[in-house]
C-alpha positions as CSV (number, residue, x, y, z in Angstrom):
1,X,-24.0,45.4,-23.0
2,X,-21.7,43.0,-22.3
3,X,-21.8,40.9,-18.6
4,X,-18.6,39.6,-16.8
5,X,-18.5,36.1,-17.3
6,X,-16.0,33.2,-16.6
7,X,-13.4,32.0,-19.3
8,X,-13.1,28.8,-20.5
9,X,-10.0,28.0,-18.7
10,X,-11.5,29.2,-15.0
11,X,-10.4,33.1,-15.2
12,X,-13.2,35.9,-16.3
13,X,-13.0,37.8,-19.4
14,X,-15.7,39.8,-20.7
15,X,-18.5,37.7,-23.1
16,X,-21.6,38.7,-24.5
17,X,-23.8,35.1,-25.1
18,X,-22.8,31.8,-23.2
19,X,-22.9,29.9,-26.7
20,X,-19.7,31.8,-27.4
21,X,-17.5,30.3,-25.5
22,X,-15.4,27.7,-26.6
23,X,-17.2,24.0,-24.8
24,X,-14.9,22.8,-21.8
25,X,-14.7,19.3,-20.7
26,X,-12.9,18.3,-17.2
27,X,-11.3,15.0,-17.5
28,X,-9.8,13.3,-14.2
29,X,-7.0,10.9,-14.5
30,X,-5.3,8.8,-13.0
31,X,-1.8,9.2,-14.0
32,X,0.5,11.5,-15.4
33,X,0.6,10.3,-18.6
34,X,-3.3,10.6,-18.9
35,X,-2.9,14.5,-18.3
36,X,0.1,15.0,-20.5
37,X,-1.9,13.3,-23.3
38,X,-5.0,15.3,-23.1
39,X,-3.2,18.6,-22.6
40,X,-1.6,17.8,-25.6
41,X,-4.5,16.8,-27.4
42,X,-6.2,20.1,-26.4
43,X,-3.8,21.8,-28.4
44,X,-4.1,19.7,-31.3
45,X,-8.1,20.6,-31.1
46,X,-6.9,24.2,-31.9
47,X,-9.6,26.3,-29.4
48,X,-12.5,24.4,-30.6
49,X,-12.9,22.7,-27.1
50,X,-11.0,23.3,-24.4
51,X,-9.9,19.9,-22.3
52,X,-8.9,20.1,-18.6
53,X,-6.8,17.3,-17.3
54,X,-6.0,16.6,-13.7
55,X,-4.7,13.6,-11.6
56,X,-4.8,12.3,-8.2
57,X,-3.5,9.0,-6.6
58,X,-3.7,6.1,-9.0
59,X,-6.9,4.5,-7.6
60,X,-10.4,4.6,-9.7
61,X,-12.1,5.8,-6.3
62,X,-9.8,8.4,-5.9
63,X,-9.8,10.1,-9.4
64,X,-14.0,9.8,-9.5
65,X,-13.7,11.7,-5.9
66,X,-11.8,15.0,-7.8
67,X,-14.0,14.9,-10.7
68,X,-16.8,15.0,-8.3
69,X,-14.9,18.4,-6.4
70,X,-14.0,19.7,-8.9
71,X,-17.5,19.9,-10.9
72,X,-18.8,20.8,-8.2
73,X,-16.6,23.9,-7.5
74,X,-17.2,24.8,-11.1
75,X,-21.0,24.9,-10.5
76,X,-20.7,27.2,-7.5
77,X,-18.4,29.2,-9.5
78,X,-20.5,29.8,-12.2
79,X,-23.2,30.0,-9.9
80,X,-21.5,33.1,-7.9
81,X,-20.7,34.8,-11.2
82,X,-24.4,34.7,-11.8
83,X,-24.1,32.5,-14.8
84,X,-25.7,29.5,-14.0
85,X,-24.6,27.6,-17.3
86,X,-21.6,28.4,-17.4
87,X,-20.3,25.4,-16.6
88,X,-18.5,22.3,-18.1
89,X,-20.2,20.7,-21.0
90,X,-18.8,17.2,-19.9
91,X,-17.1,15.9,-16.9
92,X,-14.8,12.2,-17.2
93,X,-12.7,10.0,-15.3
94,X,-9.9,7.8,-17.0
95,X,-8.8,5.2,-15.2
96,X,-7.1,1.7,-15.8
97,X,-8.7,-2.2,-15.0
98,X,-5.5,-2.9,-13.8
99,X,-6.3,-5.0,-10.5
100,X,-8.3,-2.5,-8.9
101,X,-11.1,-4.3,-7.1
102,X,-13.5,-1.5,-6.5
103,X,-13.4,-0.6,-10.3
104,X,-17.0,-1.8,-10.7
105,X,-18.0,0.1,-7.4
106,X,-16.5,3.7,-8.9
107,X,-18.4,2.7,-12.6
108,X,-21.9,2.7,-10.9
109,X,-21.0,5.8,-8.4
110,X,-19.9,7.7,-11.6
111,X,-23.1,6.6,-13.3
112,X,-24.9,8.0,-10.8
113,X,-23.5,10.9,-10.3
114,X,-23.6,11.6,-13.9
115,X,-20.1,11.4,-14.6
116,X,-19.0,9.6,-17.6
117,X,-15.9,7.0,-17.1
118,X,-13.5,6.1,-19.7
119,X,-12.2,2.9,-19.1
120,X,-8.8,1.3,-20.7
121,X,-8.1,-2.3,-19.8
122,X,-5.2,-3.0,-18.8
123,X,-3.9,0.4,-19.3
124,X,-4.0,3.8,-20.6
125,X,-1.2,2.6,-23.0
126,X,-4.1,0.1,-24.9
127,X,-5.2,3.2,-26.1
128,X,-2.4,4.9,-28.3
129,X,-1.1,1.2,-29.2
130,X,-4.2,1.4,-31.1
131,X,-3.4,3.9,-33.1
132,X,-0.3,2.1,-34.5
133,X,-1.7,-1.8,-34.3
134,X,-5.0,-3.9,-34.8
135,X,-3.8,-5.6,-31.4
136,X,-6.5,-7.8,-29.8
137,X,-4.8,-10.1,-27.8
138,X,-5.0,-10.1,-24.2
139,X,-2.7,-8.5,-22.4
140,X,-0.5,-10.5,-19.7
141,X,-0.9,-6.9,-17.4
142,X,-0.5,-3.3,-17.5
143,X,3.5,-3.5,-17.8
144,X,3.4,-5.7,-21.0
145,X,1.4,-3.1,-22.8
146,X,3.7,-0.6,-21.6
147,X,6.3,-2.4,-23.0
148,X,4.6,-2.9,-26.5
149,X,4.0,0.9,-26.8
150,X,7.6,1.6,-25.7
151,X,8.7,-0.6,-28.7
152,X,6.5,1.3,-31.2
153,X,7.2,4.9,-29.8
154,X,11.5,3.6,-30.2
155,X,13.5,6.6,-28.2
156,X,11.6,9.4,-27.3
157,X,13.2,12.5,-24.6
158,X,10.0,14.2,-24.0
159,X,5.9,12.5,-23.6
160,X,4.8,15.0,-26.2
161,X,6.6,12.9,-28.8
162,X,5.3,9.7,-28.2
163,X,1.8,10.8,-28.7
164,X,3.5,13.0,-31.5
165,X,3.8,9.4,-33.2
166,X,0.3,9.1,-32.8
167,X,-1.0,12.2,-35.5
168,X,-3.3,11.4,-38.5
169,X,-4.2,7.9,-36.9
170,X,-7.2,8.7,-34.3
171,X,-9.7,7.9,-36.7
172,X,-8.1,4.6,-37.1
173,X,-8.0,4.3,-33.3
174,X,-11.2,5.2,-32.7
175,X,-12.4,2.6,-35.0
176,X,-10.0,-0.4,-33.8
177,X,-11.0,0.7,-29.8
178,X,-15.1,0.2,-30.8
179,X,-14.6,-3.2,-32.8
180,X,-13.0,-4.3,-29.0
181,X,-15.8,-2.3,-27.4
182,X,-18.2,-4.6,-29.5
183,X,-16.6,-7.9,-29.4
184,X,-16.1,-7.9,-25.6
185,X,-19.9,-6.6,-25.2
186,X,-21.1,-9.2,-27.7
187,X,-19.1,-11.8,-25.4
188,X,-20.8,-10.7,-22.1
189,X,-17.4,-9.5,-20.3
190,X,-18.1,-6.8,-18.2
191,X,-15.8,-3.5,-18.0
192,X,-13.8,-4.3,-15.6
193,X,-12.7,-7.8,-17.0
194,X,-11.9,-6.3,-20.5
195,X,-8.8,-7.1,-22.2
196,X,-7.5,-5.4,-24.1
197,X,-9.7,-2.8,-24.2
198,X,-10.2,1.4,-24.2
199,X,-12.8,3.7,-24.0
200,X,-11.0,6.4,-24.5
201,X,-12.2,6.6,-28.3
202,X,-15.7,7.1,-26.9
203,X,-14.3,9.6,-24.3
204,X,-13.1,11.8,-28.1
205,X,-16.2,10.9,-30.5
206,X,-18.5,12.4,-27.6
207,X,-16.6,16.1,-27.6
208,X,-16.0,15.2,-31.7
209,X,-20.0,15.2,-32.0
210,X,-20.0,18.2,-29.5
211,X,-17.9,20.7,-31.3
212,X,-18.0,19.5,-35.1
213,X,-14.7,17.9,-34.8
214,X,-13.4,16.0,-37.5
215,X,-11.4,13.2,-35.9
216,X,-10.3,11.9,-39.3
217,X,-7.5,15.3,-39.2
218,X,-6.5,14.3,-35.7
């Protein structure tokens, strides 16, 4: 007999076994761009994992405060529907360096926590440069890699077709984002002081290992 269960998006649809539905993954952002990306990557993932991407003011404290409310909602929801596990498989925050002083603060609160920060220094932008360039020079601040990706993308009308210009090159970005991971690890500089730098990469290997994705088709 089949139970009434929650859907993978937050409605309820009828399910026989939890390990049928498709993994869900919350992922808190800071900006608009953030949210437009992942939605769009969530379609490019073709049902295999369903990504939920929200925003709230552009401050790392901030975005780790919704991800905490809003796992926590899901848990009482899933709770209520008498489906304990039904819940997302991971919860993230994405948020910039930038200048944000109590960056290091929100790391160690979403450590503890257990909520898993994605970190891009300066910017967001760092990260789908990446997919384009081997860049590894430091970035003057946020606006200059903003700049750099504007000149790659050229004239674009809508934000699904800058990230359109970034098909078939994840892989490659993934790769180029972990040698930066490394080299700024292997030099001592913490998180917060990384430039440039994205973790973004780690962020997609961890729902790639998840579900089976193969990130070289992304």
């Amino acid at each position: 007999m089949q139970t009434l269960g929650r859907s993978p998006t937050g409605g309820r649809r009828r399910q026989t076994k939890r390990r049928e539905q498709r993994r869900r993954y919350l992922i808190a952002c800071e900006g608009e761009k953030e949210v437009a990306y992942f939605k769009w990557l969530s379609k490019r993932l073709g049902g295999t994992a369903i990504l939920k991407p929200m925003h709230r003011w552009p401050a790392p404290e901030h975005v780790l405060e919704l991800a905490v409310r809003e796992r926590d909602e899901d848990q009482i929801a899933a709770n209520e529907s008498g489906d304990s596990d039904d819940v997302y498989d991971g919860v993230w925050i994405v948020v910039d360096v930038d200048d944000y002083v109590h960056l290091p603060k929100v790391l160690q609160d979403a450590e503890r926590t257990g909520i898993n920060a994605a970190v891009s220094g300066p910017c967001f932008e760092v990260w789908l440069i990446l997919h384009h360039k081997d860049h590894q020079a430091s970035f003057t601040n946020a606006t200059s890699a903003k700049v750099q990706w504007a000149k790659i993308i050229g004239s674009t009308r809508l934000v699904e077709q800058e990230f359109e210009r970034t098909e078939g090159h994840l892989a490659t970005a993934v790769a180029r984002a972990d040698m930066l991971l490394q080299r700024h690890a292997k030099d001592g500089i913490p998180r917060h002081k990384r430039n440039p730098s994205t973790e973004v990469g780690l962020l997609i290997q961890s729902i790639a290992k998840a579900t089976g994705i193969d990130t070289a088709a992304l």
